[in-house]
C-alpha positions, 0 to 999 in steps of 0.5 A: 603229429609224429616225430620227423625221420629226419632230426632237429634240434629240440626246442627250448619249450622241451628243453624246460627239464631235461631231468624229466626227459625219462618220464616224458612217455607218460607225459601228455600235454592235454586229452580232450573229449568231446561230444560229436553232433551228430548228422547222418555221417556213417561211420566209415566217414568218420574213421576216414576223416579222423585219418585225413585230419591226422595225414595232415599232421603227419606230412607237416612232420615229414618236412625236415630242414634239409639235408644240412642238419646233422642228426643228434639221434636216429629214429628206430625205423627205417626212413621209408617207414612212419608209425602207424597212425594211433587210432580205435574205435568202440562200441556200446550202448552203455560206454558213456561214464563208464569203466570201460571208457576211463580204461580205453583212454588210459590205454591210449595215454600209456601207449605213447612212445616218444622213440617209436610211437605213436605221440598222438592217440584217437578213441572214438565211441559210438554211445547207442544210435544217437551219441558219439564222444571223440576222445584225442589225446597228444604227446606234450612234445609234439602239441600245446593248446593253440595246436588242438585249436587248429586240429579241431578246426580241421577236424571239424571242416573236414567232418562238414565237408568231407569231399571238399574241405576248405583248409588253410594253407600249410604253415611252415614246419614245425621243425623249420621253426625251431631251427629258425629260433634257435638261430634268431635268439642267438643275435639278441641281447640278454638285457632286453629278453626280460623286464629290468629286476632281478628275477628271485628263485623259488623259495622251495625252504618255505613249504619245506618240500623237496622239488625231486619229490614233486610229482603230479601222484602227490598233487591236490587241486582246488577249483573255483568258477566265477558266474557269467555276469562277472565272468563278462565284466572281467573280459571286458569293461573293466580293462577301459580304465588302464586298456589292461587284458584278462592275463594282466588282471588274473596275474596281479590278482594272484599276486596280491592275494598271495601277498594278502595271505602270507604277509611272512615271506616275499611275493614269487615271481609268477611263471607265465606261459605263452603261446610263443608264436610271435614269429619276429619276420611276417613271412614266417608262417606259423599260424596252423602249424602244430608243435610244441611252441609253448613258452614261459617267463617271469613276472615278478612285482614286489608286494605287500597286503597294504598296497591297492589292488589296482597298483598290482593290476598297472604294474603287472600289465606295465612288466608284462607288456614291456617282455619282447615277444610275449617272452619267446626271446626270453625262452629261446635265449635261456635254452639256446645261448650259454649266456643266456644258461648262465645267467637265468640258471636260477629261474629253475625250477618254478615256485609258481606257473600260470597259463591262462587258456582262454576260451575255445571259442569254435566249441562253444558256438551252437552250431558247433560240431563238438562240444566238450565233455570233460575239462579242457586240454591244458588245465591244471588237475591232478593225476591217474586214470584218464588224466594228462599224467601218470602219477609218477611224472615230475611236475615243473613248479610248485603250483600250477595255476591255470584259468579258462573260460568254459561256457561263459564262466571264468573257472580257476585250477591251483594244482600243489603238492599236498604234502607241502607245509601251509595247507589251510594258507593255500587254500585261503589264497584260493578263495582270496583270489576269488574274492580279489576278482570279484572286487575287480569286476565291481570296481574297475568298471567305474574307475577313471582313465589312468595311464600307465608306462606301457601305454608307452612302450618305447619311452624308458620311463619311470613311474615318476617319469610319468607323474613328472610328465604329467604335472611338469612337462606337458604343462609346460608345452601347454598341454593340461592332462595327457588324454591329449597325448596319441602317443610318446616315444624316443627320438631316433639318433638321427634326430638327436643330432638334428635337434642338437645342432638346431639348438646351436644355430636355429638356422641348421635343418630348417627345410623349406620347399616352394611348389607352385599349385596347378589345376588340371583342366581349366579349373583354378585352384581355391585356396580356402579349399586348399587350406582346408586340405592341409588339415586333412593332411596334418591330420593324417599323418602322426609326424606333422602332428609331433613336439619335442621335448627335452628331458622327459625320461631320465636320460634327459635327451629329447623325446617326442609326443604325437598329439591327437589333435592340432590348429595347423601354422597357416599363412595366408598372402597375396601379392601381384604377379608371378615375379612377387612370389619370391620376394612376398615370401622371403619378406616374412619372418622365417617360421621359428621353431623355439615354440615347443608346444606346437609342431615344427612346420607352416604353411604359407599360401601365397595367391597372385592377382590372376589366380596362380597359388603358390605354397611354401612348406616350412618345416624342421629336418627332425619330422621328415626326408626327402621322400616325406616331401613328396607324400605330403605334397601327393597327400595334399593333392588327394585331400584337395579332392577328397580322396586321402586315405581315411585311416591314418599314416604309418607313425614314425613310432613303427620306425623307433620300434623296429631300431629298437629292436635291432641288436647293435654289437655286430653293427658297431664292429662293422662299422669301427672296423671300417672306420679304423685309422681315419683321419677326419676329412675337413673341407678348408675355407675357401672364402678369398679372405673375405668376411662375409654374412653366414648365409646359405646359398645353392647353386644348381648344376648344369649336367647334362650326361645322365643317361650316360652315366645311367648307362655306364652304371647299368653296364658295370653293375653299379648303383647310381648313388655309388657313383656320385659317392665316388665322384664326390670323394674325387672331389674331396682329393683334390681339395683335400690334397689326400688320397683318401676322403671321408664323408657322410651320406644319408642313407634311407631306411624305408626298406624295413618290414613295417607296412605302410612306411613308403607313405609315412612321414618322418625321418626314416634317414641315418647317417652313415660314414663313406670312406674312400681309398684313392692311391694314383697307382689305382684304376677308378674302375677299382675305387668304384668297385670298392666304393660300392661293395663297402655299400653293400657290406654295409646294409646290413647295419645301415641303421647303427648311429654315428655317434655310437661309432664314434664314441667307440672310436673315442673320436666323439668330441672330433667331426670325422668329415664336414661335407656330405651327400643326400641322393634320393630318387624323385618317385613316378607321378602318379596322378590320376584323373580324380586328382584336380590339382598337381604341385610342381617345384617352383625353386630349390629346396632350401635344406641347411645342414650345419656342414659348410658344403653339402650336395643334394642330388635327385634323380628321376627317370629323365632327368637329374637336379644336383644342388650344392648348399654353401654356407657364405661364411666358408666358401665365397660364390666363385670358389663353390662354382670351381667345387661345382666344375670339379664335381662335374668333372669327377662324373665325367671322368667316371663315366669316359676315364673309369679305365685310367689310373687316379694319377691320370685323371684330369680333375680341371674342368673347362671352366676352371681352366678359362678361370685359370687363364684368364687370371694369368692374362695381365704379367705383372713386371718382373722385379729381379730381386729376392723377396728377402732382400725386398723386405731387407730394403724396407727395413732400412728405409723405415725400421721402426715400423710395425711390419708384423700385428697378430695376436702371439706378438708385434714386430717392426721390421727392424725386429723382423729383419734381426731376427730372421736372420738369425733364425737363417744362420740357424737353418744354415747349420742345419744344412738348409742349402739353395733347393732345400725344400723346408715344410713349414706347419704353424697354426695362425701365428707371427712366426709363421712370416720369421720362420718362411723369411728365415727359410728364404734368407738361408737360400731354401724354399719354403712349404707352407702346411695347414696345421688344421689339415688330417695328419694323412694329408700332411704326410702325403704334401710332404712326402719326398722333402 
């Protein structure tokens, strides 16, 4: 409890009014007095536990920030020196009530000294044989209320047990705390530190005093106790109806009382405090550390004298519960960024504060050491005598309301200044408040369920959002009331984008995977117990309990609803043998998912004549990734045996949560930083000119050099992924013809701070941008180098969406690349002898994406899986199994070749070049003449013919043959020569064939350009000519 030698920067609750920075000496956040049971201590282990208690305060002061911090002041005592501890001792039968004892606790107050000490004062009194009182009193800027709980919790310990206390665990200090705030708020953003509204200022003109002449000397205070019965019912039952707490409910009844009794001016936004430890990291330890962490922000809910009380009530709890942080972002923002200075100026100084103390609940047990004698530090009262002000010091708002709860009973504190206009109006508002509670403890408890927005919190909804939701939608998905409703939320951007492609074609992220059900031992698999397994399943896990819906707020993107319970899609076969399973199973009807009142997932089971089971989960990409397979399907296992965890799975509104709590400006610099100059990156049809069904396809590759891959990586610092990162972008340049790809890459966002999200099931995935740079004059060893230290310059905004990125490229309506990369690596089988059956993949998994060639790699401990996805419209079979060979081969050049430069890479696998051979087996016979004098000849021998038929023209080939030529004289003045290399760009065209035949007439040699080719690459193909 004393300042450190060392300095740090002051916190934004001392910040509050620098104006009163003078007069802090006679500032004291709380005296607290109480009664010491006593027990047969003596007095010596009295003295010394009170010094123990406070050496512990004392080194928690002494721990500093380090020797980086850079003092804005010095300390007036030399650094092997601390002040002297502040504590006394009296005795006398007749001390209790007395003068002396009222003077002893005023000497203590006014020997504070925020420059020398002390900040913190002890008085203990020995009243006769049978009675001691313990008089504490802390300096405001080293203490707040939660502070004196955790001192009277030691103080008690240390009391019972004086040789062998049980304490907790030192907390982090206070002073690491405030330089940790002050650096997180500075990444926040203003416009989510607050609930939307402007926030009005105090309307100090209508009680006609002068804020500098408001000090707690001129204070009045009226207090009122409401009995314990009503005390109870406002704890308790009457929060059932809108799952409100106590604050919300003391709060509104402040407003709408105060807008009962002054129906002539506007309500005030009501300042509340909190107590501001709500640290932002679970490492971040600050439950028992003592300090000033006090915070405080505006409530503000317009309204008048005819609006329902239980309107207030759901409106205050809504504003309140949508403030981050319990409103510390807000209050560090406000005093540590100038932004954040600017902006909430006005919000100073404060017309009206509350604080709502609850209950010191270890001194109202009776076994409790200490009792309390006085009111409680923290309450609003007025100055003078033993008081927690001097009469002199400024207060900070024109009333001080304050509410605890001492011995069962609820007691209110309005302090004011008695010299302000509207005295009878004040005291009126007092008793309206007390009355308004009243109707509240009646009333409330009887009243039905209502939801209300912040039940809600992640959804931007509006009150008749909420009314829409509740009379359109839900109805609409054949939902009837939204008791049926466990939870709503947003949609991740990740999933927007997978639900948007979904509507253009319902084929694209329709996962379905195949495992075959084996038993452990000689058991067999029961397939009704199996099914009844996947209830449990679907029960367990919020994701597979999750519809959509469009349009819920008014943004009108997609949403999802978590409902509390569901009839899971289940499809029960049979079929002969074990080469029936697949044709059983693609004979049905894939499952469709245009049915937004049920979940986007089924289950088939499929049983053979001997007994095998095989099960085929289909289900939308927007519920699950790679890892969600293998939870469900462990999950599956342990439900089986009935051994599935009975709490419910992480839900993915944890994940929602967490991105959106994650600022974005940094990120979406990054990211157009790293993404400036790009040209998209497509992948050309490659179909032999063949019209084919969209169908998708997957070829699995035969590669058998993992280990020495593992190895190379290991050997170079390199991550796996990295590696095939880089591979692919390989390939990409060799059907890019470019020496720079891009490509997309999914990217797991299981790592964040969220217990329990390894086994959850949902979408944790975003997308991100891989950009490779690949000159022939560059070492791969260097590309990989840079593959992967763009992957680690990227994790810390792994998170920021694609779209966002390119609607700050202005490229939103143009796809920087049409192929991608999932790699995931497979977890360790964890079976254990409970478990009864085991699930093993009995195909690939079937996973379209709305790109015409995508890879799919997992990766265990022993072996890898790569599959290539194709869709038959693009690229034939034979053209994916040369992308497959070159694929291969770019993993071998990596990890044989990584010392070559690109230019020396050979990207030809074996394979392909048998293709390549093979096809230039049979010579055709050589024809000794010019292609234009061949279609020359056929203009003479039938000119009238259609030689040309496109959608820009016909020609015949008399026409072909005119006016090629002439098109040749004009190449001809222009100096096209023998060996002029002349590139040639059309889209689709017919003068594509007269310009390539007028190239050739005029003796030069034509190069064909792809006009749908990036513009890098056209460059690059015509370099040199």
């Amino acid at each position: 409890m004393w300042l450190c030698v060392e300095a740090f920067p002051m916190l934004s609750s001392r910040k509050l009014d620098r104006k009163a920075i003078s007069t802090w000496v006679d500032e004291i956040d709380g005296e607290l007095f109480l009664q010491v049971a006593m027990s047969g201590k003596d007095d010596d282990d009295e003295h010394e536990t009170e010094g123990t208690k406070l050496q512990r305060g004392r080194r928690q002061a002494q721990e500093g920030l380090g020797s980086s911090a850079k003092p804005s002041w010095k300390p007036n005592w030399p650094e092997s020196e601390l002040p002297q501890l502040g504590r006394r001792f009296h005795y006398g039968d007749d001390m209790r009530g007395t003068v002396q004892e009222d003077a002893a606790i005023a000497d203590s107050q006014s020997s504070m000294d925020i420059e020398h000490g002390p900040l913190f004062t002890a008085d203990l009194f020995d009243v006769g044989k049978e009675e001691q009182l313990l008089s504490m009193v802390g300096h405001h800027l080293v203490i707040d209320l939660v502070s004196w709980r955790v001192i009277l919790e030691d103080l008690e310990e240390l009391l019972l047990n004086p040789h062998n206390p049980s304490l907790a665990s030192p907390s982090i200090p206070f002073q690491t705390w405030s330089k940790l705030q002050i650096d997180h708020c500075q990444d926040l953003d203003l416009s989510k530190v607050i609930s939307a509204g402007e926030i009005p200022a105090g309307n100090f003109s209508y009680w006609d005093i002068d804020p500098q002449l408001n000090t707690y000397g001129a204070a009045a205070c009226e207090v009122f106790e409401m009995d314990s019965p009503t005390t109870s019912l406002l704890l308790t039952k009457c929060h059932n109806a809108m799952r409100t707490e106590p604050v919300d409910v003391l709060v509104a009844v402040l407003i709408h009382s105060f807008a009962e009794t002054f129906p002539d001016r506007d309500v005030p936004a009501i300042y509340n405090e909190g107590h501001g430890r709500e640290p932002w990291d679970d490492s971040i330890d600050i439950s028992h550390t003592v300090g000033w962490f006090t915070t405080v922000y505006p409530v503000f809910v317009p309204t008048s004298s005819s609006d329902d009380i239980a309107n207030t009530v759901m409106r205050v709890k809504d504003i309140r519960h949508r403030v981050p942080g319990n409103g510390r972002h807000y209050f560090a923002c406000r005093f540590h960024t100038k932004e954040g200075k600017d902006r909430f100026s006005h919000h100073a100084p404060m017309e009206v504060s509350f604080n709502y103390l609850g209950q010191y609940q270890q001194l109202e047990r009776t076994d409790a050491l200490l009792h309390p004698v006085d009111e409680m530090a923290g309450e609003a009262r007025e100055a003078g005598g033993s008081a927690d002000y001097d009469k002199t010091t400024p207060r900070f708002g024109l009333f001080e309301i304050s509410a605890v709860v001492a011995g069962g009973k609820l007691r209110f504190a309005f302090t004011f200044n008695r010299h302000m206009k509207h005295q009878p109006a004040i005291r009126k508002w007092v008793s309206r408040c007390q009355r308004n509670l009243s109707h509240i403890a009646s009333e409330f408890v009887t009243m039905a369920p209502r939801i209300t927005l912040s039940d809600f919190p992640l959804l931007p909804l509006t009150y008749d959002d909420l009314n829409s939701m509740v009379t359109d939608k839900l109805p609409q998905i054949g939902l009837s009331s939204l008791s049926q409703v466990e939870d709503a939320f947003p949609c991740s951007p990740m999933q927007q984008g997978l639900l948007i492609s979904r509507n253009k074609d319902g084929a694209f992220y329709s996962v379905h995977v195949t495992f075959e059900a084996k038993p452990q031992g000689r058991n067999h698999v029961d397939a009704e117990r199996l099914a009844s397994a996947w209830s449990k399943v679907v029960e367990h896990h919020p994701a597979l309990r999750t519809v959509f819906v469009e349009g819920l707020t008014s943004d009108g993107l997609f949403n999802q609803l978590v409902l509390k319970s569901i009839k899971p899609q289940l499809l029960r076969l049979r079929c002969k043998s074990d080469n029936d399973v697949l044709p059983t199973l693609q004979n049905q009807k894939p499952y469709g998912y245009d049915d937004d009142s049920k979940p986007p997932h089924r289950l088939t089971i499929c049983q053979t004549s001997n007994g095998k089971v095989f099960c085929r989960l289909e289900m939308s990409h927007a519920i699950m990734d790679g890892m969600s397979i293998s939870i469900i399907f462990r999950d599956l296992a342990l439900a089986y045996t009935e051994n599935l965890a009975k709490e419910p799975a992480v839900s993915y509104s944890a994940f929602i949560a967490y991105l959106q709590e994650q600022p974005t400006a940094k990120g979406i610099e990054f990211w157009t930083s790293y993404l400036k100059g790009v040209e998209p990156s497509h992948f050309p049809a490659l179909n032999d000119g063949i019209t084919a069904e969209k169908v998708l396809r997957t070829l699995r590759l035969d590669y058998k050099q993992l280990a020495d891959l593992q190895n190379f990586c290991d050997s170079n610092g390199l991550t796996l992924s990295n590696a095939i990162n880089t591979a692919w972008a390989l390939t990409l340049r060799s059907y890019l013809g470019s020496e720079e790809a891009c490509f997309g890459y999914l990217s797991s966002g299981r790592d964040i701070p969220v217990p329990g999200v390894d086994n959850a099931v949902g979408p944790f995935i975003n997308m991100l941008a891989c950009r490779v740079s690949m000159p022939n004059d560059r070492p791969l060893s260097k590309v990989l180098d840079a593959v992967q230290q763009d992957y680690m310059d990227s994790l810390p905004h792994k998170h920021i969406s694609l779209a966002a990125v390119q609607h700050a490229l202005k490229l939103s309506d143009v796809a920087l690349f049409n192929t991608c990369v999932s790699y995931r690596r497979l977890p360790t089988n964890r079976n254990t002898e409970q478990q009864m059956i085991e699930f093993s993949e009995y195909c690939p998994i079937h996973d379209p994406t709305e790109y015409p060639v995508s890879l799919n790699i997992e990766v265990s401990d022993i072996e890898v899986f790569i599959d290539l996805d194709y869709w038959t419209d693009s690229i034939c079979e034979q053209q994916a199994r040369n992308i497959a060979n070159t694929f291969i081969r770019s993993l071998e050049n990596i990890t044989y070749n990584a010392k070559q430069l690109v230019a020396q890479l050979d990207n030809v696998s074996t394979q392909d070049y048998e293709n390549i051979w093979s096809w230039n087996c049979n010579i055709p016979e050589t024809i000794n003449e010019c292609v234009h004098e061949v279609v020359r000849k056929q203009a003479r021998a039938r000119p009238d013919d259609p030689a040309i038929c496109a959608w820009d023209g016909d020609f015949t080939y008399r026409q072909l043959d005119e006016i090629s030529t002439h098109l040749a004289n004009y190449f001809a003045a222009l100096g096209v020569v023998p060996e002029s290399f002349v590139p040639i760009c059309f889209d689709k065209s017919a003068w594509t064939i007269i310009s390539m035949l007028g190239v050739l007439k005029a003796g030069g040699a034509c190069v064909p350009l792809d006009a749908t080719h990036p513009k890098n690459t056209l460059q690059y193909k015509g370099y040199g000519l």
